[in-house]
Backbone bond lengths (Angstrom), bond angles and torsions (degrees), N, CA, C in turn:
res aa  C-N    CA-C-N  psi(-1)  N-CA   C-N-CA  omega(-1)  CA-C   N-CA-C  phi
1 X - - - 1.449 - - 1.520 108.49 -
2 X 1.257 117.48 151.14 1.478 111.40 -178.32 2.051 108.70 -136.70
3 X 0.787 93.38 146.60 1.545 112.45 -170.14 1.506 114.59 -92.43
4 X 1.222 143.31 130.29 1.582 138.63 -171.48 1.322 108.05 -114.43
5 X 0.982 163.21 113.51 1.696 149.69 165.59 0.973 108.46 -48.87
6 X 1.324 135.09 120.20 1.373 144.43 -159.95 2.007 90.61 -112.55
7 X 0.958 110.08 -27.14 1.746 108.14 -172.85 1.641 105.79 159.79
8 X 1.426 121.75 -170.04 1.365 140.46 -159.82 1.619 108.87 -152.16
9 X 0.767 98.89 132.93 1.913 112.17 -164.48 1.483 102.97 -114.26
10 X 1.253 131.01 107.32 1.372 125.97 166.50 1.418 109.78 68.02
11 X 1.197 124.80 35.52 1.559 131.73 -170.46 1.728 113.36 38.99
12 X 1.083 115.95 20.73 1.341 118.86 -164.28 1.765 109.07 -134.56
13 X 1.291 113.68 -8.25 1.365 106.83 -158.39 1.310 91.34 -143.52
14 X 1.515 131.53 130.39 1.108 138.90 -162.91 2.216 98.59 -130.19
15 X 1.387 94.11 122.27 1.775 107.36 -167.74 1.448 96.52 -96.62
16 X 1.704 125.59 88.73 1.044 108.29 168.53 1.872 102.46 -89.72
17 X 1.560 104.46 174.12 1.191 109.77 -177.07 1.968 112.54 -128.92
18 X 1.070 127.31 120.88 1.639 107.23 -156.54 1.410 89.52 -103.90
19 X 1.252 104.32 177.65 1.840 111.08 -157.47 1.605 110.23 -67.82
20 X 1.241 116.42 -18.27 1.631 120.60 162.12 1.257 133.01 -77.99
21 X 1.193 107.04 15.27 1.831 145.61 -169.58 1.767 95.10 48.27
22 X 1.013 121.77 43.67 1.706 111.49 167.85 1.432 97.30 -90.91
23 X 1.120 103.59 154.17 1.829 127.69 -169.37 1.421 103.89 -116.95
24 X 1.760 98.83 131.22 1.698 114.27 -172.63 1.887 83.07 -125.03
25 X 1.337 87.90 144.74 1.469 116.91 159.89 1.340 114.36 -99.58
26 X 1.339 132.41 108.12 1.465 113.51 175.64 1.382 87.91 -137.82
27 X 1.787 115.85 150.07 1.512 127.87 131.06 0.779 122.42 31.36
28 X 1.599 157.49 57.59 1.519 127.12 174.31 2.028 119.79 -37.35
29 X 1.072 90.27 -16.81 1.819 100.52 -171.04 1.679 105.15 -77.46
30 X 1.630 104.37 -6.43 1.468 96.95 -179.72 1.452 112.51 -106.72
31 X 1.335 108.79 -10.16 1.674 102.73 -178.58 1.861 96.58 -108.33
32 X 1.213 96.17 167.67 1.823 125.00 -165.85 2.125 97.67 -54.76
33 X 1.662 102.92 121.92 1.307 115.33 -179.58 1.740 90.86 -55.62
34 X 0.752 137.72 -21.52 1.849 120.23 -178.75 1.231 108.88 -121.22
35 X 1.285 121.47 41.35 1.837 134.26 142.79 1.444 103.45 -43.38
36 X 1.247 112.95 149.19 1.454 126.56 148.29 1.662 122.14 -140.94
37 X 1.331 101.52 157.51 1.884 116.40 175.78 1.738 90.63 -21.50
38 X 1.216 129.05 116.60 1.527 134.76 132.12 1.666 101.11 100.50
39 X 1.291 116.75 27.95 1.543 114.78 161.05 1.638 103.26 -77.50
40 X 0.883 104.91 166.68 1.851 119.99 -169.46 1.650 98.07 -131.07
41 X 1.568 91.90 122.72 1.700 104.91 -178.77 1.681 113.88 -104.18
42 X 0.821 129.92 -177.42 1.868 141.18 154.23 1.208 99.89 -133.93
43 X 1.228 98.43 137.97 1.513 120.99 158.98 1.669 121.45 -96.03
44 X 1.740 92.76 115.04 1.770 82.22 -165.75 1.629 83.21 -123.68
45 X 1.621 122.48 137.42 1.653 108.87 162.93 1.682 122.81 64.89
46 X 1.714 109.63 21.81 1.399 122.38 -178.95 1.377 107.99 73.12
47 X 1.760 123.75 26.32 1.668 106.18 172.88 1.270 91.17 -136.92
48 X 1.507 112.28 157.27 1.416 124.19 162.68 1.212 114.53 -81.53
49 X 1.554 123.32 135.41 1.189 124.30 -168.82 1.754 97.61 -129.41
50 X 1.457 119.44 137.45 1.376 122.71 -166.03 1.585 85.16 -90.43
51 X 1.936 106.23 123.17 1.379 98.13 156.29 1.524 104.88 -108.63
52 X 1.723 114.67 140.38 1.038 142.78 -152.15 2.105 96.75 -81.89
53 X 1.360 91.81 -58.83 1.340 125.77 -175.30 1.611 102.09 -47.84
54 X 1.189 130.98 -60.48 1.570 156.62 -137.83 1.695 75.93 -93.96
55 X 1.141 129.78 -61.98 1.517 141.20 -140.39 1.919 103.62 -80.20
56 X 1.179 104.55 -48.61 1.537 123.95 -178.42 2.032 86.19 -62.16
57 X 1.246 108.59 -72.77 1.845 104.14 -165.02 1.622 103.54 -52.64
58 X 0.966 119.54 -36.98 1.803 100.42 -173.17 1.764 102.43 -78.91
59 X 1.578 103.49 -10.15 2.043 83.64 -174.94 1.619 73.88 -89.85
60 X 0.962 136.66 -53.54 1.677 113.78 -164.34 1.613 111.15 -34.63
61 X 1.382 101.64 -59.50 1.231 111.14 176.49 1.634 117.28 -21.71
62 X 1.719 97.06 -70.53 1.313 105.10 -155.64 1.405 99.18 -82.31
63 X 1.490 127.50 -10.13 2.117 117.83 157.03 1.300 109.45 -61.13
64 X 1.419 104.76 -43.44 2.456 95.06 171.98 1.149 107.60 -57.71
65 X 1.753 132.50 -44.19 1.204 100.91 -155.06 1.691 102.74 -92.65
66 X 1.093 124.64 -10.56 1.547 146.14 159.73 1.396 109.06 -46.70
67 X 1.481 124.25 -57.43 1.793 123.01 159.25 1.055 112.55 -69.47
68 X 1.201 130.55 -28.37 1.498 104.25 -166.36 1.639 112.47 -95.56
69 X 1.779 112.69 -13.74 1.706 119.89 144.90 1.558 114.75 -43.95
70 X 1.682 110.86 -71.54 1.180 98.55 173.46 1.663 147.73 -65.67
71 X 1.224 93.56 4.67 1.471 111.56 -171.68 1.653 106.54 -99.76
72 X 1.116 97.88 -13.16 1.655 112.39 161.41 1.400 135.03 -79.20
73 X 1.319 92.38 -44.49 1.332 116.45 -172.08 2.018 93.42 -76.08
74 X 1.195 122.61 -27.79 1.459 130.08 -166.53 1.668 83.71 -67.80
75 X 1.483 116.28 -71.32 1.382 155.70 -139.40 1.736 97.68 -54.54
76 X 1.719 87.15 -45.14 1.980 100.23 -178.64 1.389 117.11 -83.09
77 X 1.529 108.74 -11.66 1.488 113.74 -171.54 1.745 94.12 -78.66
78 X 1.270 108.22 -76.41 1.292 111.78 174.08 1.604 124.44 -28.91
79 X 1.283 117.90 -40.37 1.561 119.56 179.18 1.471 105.78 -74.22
80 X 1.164 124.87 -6.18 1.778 135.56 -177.62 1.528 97.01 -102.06
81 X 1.468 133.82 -1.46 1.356 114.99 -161.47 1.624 93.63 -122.64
């Protein structure tokens, strides 16, 4: 199962979200001081562990589907002009 950082609550409270969209409250003091919005963790042995690998393929992901929105939106402007 893998965990996403959804955000940080009061510098203290870290909103991960796991792939069934259920919502964990954990610690910010337990995951990595240079986390950011939408890294993807595992939980192995009660710790979050930043996977690097897991984290890089879903932002790829979400830049294709990010161009290929805007590349539409270009595509429809022009067919209106």
């Amino acid at each position: 199962m893998f965990y996403t950082l959804d955000r940080t609550e009061d510098n203290n409270i870290a909103v991960l979200i796991d792939d069934d969209g259920r919502i964990y409250n954990v610690s910010a003091n337990i995951l990595s001081d240079t986390c950011s919005v939408g890294d993807v963790f595992v939980c192995k042995d009660g710790k979050y562990i930043f996977d690097a690998q897991e984290t890089a393929l879903r932002r790829a992901r979400i830049a294709q589907k990010r161009n290929r929105f805007f590349s539409k939106i270009k595509n429809n402007k022009e067919d209106l002009l």
